[in-house]
Each structure stands twice: as structure tokens, then as C-alpha cells.
C-alpha beads as a LAMMPS data file, in Angstrom:
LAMMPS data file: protein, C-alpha beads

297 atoms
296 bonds

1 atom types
1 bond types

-500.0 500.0 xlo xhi
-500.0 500.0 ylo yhi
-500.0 500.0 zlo zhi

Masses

1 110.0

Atoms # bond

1 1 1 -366.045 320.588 -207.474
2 1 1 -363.369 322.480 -209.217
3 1 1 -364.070 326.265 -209.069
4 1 1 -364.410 328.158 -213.004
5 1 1 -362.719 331.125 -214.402
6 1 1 -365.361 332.881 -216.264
7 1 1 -365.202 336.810 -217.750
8 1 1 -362.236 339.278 -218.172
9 1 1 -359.474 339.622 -216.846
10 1 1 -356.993 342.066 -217.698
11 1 1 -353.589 341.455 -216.938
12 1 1 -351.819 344.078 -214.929
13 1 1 -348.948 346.080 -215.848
14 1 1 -345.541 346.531 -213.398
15 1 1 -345.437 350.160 -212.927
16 1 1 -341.947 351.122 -212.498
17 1 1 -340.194 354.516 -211.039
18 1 1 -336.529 354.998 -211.510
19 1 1 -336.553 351.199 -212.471
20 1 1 -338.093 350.427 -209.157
21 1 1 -341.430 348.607 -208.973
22 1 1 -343.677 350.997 -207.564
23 1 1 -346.519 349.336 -205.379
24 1 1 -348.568 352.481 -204.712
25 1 1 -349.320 353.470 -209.012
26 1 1 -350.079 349.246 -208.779
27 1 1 -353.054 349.836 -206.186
28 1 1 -353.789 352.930 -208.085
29 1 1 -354.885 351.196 -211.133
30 1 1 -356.235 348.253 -209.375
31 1 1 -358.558 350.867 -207.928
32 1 1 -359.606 351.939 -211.023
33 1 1 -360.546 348.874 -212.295
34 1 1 -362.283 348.219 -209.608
35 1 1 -365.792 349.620 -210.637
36 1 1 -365.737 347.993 -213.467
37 1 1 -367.111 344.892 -214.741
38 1 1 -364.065 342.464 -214.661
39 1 1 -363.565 339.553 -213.349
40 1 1 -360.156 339.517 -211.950
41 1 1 -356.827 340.243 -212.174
42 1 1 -353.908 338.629 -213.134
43 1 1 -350.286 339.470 -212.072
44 1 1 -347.081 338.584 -213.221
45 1 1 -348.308 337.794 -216.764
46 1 1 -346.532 338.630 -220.126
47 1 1 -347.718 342.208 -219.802
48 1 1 -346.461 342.735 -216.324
49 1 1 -342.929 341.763 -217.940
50 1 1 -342.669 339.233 -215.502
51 1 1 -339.272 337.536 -216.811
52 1 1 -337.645 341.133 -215.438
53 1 1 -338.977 340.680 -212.064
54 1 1 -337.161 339.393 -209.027
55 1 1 -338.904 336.652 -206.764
56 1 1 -339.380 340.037 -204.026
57 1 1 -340.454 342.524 -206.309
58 1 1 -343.338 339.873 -207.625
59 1 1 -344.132 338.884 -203.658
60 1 1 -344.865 342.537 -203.059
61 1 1 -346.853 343.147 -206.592
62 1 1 -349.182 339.956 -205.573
63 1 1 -349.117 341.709 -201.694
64 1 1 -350.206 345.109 -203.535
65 1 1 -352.713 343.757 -206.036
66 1 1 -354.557 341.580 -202.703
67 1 1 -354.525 344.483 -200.739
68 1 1 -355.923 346.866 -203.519
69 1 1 -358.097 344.647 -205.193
70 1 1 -362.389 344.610 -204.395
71 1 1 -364.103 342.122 -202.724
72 1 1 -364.904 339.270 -205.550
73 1 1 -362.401 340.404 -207.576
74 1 1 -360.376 336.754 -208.506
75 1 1 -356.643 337.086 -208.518
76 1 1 -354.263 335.432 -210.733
77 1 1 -350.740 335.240 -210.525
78 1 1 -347.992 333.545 -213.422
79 1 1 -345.757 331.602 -211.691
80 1 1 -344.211 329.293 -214.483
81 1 1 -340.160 329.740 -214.298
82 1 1 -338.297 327.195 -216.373
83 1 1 -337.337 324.388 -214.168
84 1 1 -340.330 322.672 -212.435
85 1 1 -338.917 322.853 -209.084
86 1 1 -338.752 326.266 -209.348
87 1 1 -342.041 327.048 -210.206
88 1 1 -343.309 324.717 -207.492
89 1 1 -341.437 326.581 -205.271
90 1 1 -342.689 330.128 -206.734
91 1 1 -346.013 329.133 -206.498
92 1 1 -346.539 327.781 -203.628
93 1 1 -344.537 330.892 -202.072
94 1 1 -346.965 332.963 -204.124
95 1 1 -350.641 330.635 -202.781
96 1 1 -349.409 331.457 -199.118
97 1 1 -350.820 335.193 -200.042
98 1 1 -354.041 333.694 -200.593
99 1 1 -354.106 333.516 -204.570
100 1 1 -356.970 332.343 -206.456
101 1 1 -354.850 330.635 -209.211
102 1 1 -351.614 330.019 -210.146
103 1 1 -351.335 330.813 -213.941
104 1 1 -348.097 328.712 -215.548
105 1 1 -346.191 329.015 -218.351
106 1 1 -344.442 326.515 -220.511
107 1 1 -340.807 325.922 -219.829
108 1 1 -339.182 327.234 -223.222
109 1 1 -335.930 327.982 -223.077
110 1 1 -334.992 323.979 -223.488
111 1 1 -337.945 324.378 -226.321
112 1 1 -336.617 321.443 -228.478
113 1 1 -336.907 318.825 -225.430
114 1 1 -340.434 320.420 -224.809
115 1 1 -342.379 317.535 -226.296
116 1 1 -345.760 316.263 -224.647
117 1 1 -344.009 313.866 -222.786
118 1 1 -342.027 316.527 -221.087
119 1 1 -344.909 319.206 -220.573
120 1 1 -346.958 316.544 -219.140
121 1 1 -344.525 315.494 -216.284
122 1 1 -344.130 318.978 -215.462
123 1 1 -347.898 320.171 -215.249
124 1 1 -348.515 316.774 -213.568
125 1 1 -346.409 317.221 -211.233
126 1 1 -347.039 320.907 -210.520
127 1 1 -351.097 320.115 -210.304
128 1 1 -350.249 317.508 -207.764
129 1 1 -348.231 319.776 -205.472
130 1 1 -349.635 323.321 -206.024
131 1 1 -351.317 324.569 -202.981
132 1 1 -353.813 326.594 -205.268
133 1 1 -355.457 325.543 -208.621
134 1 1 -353.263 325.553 -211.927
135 1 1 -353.978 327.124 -214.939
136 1 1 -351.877 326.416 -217.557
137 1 1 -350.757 329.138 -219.719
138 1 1 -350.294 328.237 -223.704
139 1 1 -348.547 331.184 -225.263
140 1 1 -346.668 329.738 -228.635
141 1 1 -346.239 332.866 -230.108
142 1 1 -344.101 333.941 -227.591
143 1 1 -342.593 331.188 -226.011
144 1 1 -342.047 328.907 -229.272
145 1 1 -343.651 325.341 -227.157
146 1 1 -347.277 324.653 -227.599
147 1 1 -349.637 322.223 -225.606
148 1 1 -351.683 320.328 -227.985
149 1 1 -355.105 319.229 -227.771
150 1 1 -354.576 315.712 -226.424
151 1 1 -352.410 316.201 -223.863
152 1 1 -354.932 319.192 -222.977
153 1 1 -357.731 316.748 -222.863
154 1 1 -355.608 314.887 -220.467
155 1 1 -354.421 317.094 -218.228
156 1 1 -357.702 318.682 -217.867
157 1 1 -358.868 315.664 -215.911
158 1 1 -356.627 316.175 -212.807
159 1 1 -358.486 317.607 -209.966
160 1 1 -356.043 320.857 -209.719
161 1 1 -355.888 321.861 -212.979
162 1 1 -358.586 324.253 -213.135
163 1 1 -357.860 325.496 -216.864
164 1 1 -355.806 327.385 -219.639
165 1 1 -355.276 330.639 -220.920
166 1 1 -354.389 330.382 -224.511
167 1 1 -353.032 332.941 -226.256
168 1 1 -352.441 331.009 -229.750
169 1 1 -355.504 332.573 -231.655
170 1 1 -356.340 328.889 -233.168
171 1 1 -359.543 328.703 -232.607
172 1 1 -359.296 324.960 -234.498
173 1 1 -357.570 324.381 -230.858
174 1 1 -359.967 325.142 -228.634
175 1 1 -362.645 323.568 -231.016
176 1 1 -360.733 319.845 -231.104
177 1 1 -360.936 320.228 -227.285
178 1 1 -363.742 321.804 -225.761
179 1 1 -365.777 318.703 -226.572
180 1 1 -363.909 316.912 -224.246
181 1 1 -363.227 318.732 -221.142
182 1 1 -364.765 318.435 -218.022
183 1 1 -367.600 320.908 -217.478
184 1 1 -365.983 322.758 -214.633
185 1 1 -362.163 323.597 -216.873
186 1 1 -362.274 327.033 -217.509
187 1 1 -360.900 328.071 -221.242
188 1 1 -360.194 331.813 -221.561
189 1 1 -358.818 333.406 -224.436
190 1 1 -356.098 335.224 -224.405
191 1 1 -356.103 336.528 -228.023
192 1 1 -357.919 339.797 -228.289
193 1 1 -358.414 339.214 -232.169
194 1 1 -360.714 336.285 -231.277
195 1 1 -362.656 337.014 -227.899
196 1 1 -366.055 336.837 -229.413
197 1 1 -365.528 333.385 -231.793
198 1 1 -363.690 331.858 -228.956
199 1 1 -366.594 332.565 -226.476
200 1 1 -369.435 330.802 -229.350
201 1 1 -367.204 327.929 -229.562
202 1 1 -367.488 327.272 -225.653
203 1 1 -364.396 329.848 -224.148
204 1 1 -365.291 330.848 -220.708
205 1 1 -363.347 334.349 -220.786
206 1 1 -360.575 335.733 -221.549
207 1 1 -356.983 337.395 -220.325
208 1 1 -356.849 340.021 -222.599
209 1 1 -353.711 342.615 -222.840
210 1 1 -355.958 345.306 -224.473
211 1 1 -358.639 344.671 -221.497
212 1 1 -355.696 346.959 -219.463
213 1 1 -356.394 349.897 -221.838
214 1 1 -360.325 349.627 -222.432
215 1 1 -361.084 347.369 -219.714
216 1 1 -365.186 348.907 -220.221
217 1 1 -365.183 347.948 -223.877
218 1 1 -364.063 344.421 -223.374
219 1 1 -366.523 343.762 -219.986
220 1 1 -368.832 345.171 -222.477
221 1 1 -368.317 342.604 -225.158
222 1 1 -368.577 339.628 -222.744
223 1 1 -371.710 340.893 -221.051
224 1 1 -373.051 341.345 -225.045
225 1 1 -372.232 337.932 -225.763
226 1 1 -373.826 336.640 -222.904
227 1 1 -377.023 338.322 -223.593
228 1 1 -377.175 336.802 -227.085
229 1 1 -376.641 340.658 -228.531
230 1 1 -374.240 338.959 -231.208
231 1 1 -374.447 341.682 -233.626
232 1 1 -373.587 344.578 -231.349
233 1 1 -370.983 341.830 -229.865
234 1 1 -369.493 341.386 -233.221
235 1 1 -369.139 345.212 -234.347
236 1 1 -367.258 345.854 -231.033
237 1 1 -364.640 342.552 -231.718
238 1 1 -363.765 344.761 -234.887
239 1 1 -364.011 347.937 -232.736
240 1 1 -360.894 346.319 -230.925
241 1 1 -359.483 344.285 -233.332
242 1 1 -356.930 347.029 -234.144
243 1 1 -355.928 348.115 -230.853
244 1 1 -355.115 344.341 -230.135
245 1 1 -352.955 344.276 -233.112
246 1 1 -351.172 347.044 -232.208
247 1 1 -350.343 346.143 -228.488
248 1 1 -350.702 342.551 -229.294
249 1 1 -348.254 342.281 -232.938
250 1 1 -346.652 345.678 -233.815
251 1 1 -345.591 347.297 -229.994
252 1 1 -345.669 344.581 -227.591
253 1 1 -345.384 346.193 -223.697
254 1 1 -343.537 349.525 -224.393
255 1 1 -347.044 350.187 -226.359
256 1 1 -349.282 348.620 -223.823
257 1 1 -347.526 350.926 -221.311
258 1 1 -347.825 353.869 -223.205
259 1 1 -351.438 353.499 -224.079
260 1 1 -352.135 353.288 -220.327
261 1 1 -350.975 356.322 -219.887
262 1 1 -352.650 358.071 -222.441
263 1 1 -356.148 356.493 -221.293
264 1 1 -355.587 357.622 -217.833
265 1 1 -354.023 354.901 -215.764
266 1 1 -350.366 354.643 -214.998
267 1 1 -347.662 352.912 -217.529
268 1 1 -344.635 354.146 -217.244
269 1 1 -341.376 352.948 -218.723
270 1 1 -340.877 349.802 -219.063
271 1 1 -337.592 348.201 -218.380
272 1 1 -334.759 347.611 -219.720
273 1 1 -334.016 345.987 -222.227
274 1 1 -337.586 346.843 -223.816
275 1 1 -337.104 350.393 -225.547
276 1 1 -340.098 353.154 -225.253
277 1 1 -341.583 353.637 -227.967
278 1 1 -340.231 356.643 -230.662
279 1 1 -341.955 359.548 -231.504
280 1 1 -343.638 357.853 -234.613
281 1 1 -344.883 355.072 -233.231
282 1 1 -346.693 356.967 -230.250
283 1 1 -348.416 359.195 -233.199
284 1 1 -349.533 355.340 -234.443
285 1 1 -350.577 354.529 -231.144
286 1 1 -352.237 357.452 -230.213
287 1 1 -354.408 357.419 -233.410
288 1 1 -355.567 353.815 -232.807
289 1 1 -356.641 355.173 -229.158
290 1 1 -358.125 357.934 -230.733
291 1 1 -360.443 356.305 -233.213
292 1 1 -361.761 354.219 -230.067
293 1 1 -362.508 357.521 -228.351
294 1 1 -360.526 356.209 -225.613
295 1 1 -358.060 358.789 -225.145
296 1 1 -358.103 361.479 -221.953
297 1 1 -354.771 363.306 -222.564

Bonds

1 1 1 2
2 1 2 3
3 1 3 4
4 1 4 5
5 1 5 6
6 1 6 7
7 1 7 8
8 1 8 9
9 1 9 10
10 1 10 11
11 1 11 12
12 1 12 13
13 1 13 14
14 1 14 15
15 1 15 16
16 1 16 17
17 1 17 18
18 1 18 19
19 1 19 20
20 1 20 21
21 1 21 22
22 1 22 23
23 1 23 24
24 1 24 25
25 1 25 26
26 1 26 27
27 1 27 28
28 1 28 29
29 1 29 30
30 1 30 31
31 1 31 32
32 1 32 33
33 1 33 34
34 1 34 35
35 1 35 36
36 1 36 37
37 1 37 38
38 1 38 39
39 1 39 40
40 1 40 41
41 1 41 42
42 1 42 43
43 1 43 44
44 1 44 45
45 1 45 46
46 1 46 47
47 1 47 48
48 1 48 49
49 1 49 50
50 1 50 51
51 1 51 52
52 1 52 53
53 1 53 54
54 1 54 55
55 1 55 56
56 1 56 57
57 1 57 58
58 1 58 59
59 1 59 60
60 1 60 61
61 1 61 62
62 1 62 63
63 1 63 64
64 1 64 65
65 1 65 66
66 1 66 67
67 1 67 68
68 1 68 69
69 1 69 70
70 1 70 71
71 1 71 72
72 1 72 73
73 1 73 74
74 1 74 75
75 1 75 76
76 1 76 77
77 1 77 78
78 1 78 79
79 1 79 80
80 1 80 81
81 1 81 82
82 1 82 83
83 1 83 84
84 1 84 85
85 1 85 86
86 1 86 87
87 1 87 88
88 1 88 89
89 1 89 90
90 1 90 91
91 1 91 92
92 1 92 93
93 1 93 94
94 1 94 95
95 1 95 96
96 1 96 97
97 1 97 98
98 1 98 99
99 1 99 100
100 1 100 101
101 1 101 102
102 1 102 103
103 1 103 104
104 1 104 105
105 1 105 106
106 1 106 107
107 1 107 108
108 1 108 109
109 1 109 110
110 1 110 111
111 1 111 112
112 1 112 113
113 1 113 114
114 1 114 115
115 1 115 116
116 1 116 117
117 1 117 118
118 1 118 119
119 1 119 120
120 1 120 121
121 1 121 122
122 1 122 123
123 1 123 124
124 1 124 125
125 1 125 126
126 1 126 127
127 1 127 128
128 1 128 129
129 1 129 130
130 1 130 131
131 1 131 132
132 1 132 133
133 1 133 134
134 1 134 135
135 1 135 136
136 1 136 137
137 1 137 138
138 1 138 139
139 1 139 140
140 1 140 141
141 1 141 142
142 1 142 143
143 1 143 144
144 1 144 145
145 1 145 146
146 1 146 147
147 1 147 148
148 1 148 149
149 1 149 150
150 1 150 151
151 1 151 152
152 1 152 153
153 1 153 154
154 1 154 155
155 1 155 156
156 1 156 157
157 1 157 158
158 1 158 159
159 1 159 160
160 1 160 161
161 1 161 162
162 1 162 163
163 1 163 164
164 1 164 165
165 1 165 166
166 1 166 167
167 1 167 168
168 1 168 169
169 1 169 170
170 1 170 171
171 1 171 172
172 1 172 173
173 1 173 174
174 1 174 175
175 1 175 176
176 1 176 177
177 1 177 178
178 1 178 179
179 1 179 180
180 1 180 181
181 1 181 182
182 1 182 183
183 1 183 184
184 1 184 185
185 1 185 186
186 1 186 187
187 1 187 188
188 1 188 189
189 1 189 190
190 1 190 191
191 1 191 192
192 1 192 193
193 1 193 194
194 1 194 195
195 1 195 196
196 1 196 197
197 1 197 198
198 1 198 199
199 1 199 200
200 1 200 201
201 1 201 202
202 1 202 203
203 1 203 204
204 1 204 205
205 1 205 206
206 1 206 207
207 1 207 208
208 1 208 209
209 1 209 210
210 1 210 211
211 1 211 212
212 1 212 213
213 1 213 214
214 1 214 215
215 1 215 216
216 1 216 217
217 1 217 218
218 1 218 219
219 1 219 220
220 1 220 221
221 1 221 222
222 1 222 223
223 1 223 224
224 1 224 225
225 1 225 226
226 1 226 227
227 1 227 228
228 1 228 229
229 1 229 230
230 1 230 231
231 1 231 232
232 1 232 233
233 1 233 234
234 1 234 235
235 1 235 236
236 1 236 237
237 1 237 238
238 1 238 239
239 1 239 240
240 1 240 241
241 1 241 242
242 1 242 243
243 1 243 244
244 1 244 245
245 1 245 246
246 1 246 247
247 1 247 248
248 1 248 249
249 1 249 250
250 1 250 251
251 1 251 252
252 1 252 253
253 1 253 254
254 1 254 255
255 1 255 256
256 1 256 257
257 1 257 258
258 1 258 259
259 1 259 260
260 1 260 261
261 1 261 262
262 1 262 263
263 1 263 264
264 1 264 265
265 1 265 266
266 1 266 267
267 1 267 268
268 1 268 269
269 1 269 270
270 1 270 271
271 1 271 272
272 1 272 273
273 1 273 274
274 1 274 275
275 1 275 276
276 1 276 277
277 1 277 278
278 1 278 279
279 1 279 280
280 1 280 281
281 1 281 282
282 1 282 283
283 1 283 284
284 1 284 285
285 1 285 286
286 1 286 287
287 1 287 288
288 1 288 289
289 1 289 290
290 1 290 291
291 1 291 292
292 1 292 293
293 1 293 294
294 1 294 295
295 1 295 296
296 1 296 297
């Protein structure tokens, strides 16, 4: 029986120093988070700016986040590079550090020759060879190819493919295929802005940027929804609604990173070529932190 994803999982920052990836402030948050009511972790996700990473610097992020992370805690790790050999190869380098899940992307930079065809080769493929369960990750926003809900439905039947994170915010999506897919696939949201619909239509969890800044607040909302407190549930979704617009739409990772820090864990700079923030947009920031009452500096 395939194992479920279920709860929140934030998904972890690269701390960097002098452009160096910096393994010790990556424990240091991990630790943090520790206490609290999560789920997981996931690394080398959009918010870790995986793309920038080498294949070393990711190995000793994943070697970090296993050594740091509590007992329980499931780990995560994006492995989805754009050819499939590739990202067989990736992953299964990344499963022999004892990985929970292997978390992959769609191939986008051929995005025209992305049809389902394509997509489901590649996932097939992966699932059949992976040496850890596959999740696939459906970011459109970002990476411009989508997996619809049939080939979902079909791909959700093969023994290693243990779920999706889908970061599209259609919630028609996950409605056309929740009806059909096996008990045990795990559907977490990754869309902030609809946590609490997407967990009454039959989500599982979610992989939630903004759960890196107020990690407590989105544990919270889970735990609120599973206790059928749907009112208090639904006045913390617009709690948080615009903090995920602001990390999420308006300042992508340079204001993830910069929230972090103001909340009390470690963001640093991000790296190049994502710009810090200017001085304006930390004051918009920092008043979006504010109103949450999340801020310590």
C-alpha cells in the first residue's frame, strides 16, 4: 500500500553566505520548525531556488535537512531537471540519502513539445525507475506546461506515483480528479490562496511557500479544518491570503527571503540573478508581516 502525504509542508529556503550555500543557517531553521506542527519538509523546491543549485550543493542541502530534521518529520526533495535521464539520475542519487519522496517538475524549457503524450512517457518512466515514490509537481504558473486531469487520473494508478503538488490554484482541477484517484494518492496544494477550499474538496495538504514564514498559522489552519472548526478555518485563509499574494504574485523569493528574516529565521540574499528587494518594497513587506503580528525585528 502506497504511503500518503497528508499536512504542511513548508518548503525550505537555500540560505546562502557570500553566495555559498550555507548548511549550518539550513539546520538552523530546520530546528526551528521542528516543534511545530508540520508535516515535513521539502528541499530543492521553487523557493529553495533550486534551478541555481549545483548537483553538490543540493546533495549536501538534502544531507543537512536529514541530519537536522526530527524524528517523523517526512522529507521531500525536487528532483525534476529537464531531460528525463537526468532527473532519473538526480533522483535516484538524491533516494540513496534516504528521501521520503522525490517531488518532480515538468520539463519546460521544450514547453511547446510538452503535450500529454510527452509528460506521460516521462513520469512513466521516472515512476518505474525511481528508487523512492514520485510526486509529481504541477506548477503552470511558473513553468508554462500543465498536467491535465486525465492524464492525472492515469498516472495516479502506477504503484510509485504517490501524488502531486499543484500549485495552479484551479480548484476546477483538483475537483474533475479527486473523484477518481486511488484512495492512497496524496493531493496537496500548493497555492496558499486556496488551502482551505482545496482541503473540502478532498486535498490532503499542502506545500505552501508562506508555511516558511508562519509555519504556526498554516499547521493551525489544517488542524482547524480537520476538526470541522470551518469558520475559524476560513477567517485565518483570509488572515493569509495577503501574505501569499505578496510572496506568492508581487515578490517571488527575494520577498520570501526577506520575510524570513524579519520573522526570525534565516533568509539571506538570494542569488544572483534574483535582485533583493528595494527599500519600498521591504516597507510593503514588512507591513503585510506586521498586520499578521508576525514580525520579531
Amino acid at each position: 500500500m502506497q504511503e500518503s502525504f497528508k499536512g504542511i509542508f513548508p518548503p525550505l529556503a537555500t540560505p546562502f553566505i557570500d553566495d555559498k550555500i550555507s548548511p549550518e543557517k539550513f539546520k538552523e531553521n530546520i530546528q526551528k520548525y521542528n516543534s511545530l506542527d508540520l508535516a515535513g519538509y521539502v528541499i530543492l523546491g521553487t523557493s529553495g531556488e533550486s534551478p541555481l543549485l549545483s548537483v553538490e550543493e543540493s546533495e549536501k542541502l538534502v544531507q543537512a535537512g536529514k541530519e537536522a530534521a526530527s524524528q517523523g518529520k517526512k522529507i521531500i526533495v525536487g528532483t525534476g531537471l529537464e531531460s528525463t535521464k537526468m532527473t532519473l539520475e538526480f533522483t535516484n542519487r538524491m533516494a540513496d540519502l534516504d528521501i521520503d519522496a522525490a517531488m518532480i517538475r515538468t520539463p519546460s524549457y521544450f514547453k511547446s513539445r510538452m503535450n500529454r503524450e510527452a509528460l506521460k512517457k516521462h513520469f512513466l518512466l521516472l515512476a518505474d525507475q525511481s528508487k523512492v515514490p514520485v510526486l509529481i509537481y504541477n506548477n503552470p504558473r511558473v513553468l508554462g506546461v500543465s498536467v491535465d486531469s486525465e492524464l492525472l487520473i492515469e498516472l495516479s494508478k502506477h504503484p510509485n506515483i504517490a501524488g502531486i503538488k499543484d500549485s495552479s490554484g484551479d480548484l476546477s482541477f483538483l475537483a474533475e480528479t479527486i473523484p477518481h484517484l486511488d484512495p492512497h494518492f496524496s493531493f496537496l496544494i500548493g497555492a496558499g490562496s486556496v488551502i482551505l477550499p482545496g482541503l473540502r474538496l478532498g486535498a490532503t495538504g499542502g506545500i505552501l511557500a508562506i508555511a516558511g514564514i508562519a509555519p504556526a498559522r498554516c499547521a493551525e489552519l489544517y488542524n482547524l479544518y480537520l476538526e470541522g472548526k470551518m469558520d475559524d478555518a476560513l477567517k485565518l485563509q483570509f488572515d493569509l491570503a495577503p501574505l501569499n499574494r505578496a510572496v506568492v504574485q508581487t515578490f517571488g523569493i527575494p520577498g520570501l527571503k526577506y520575510s524570513l528574516d524579519m520573522v526570525g529565521y534565516y533568509g539571506g540574499p538570494c542569488r544572483l540573478p534574483l535582485l533583493p528587494l528595494d527599500d519600498e518594497s521591504k516597507k510593503e513587506m514588512k507591513a503585510v508581516l506586521s498586520k499578521l503580528g508576525l514580525l520579531t525585528k
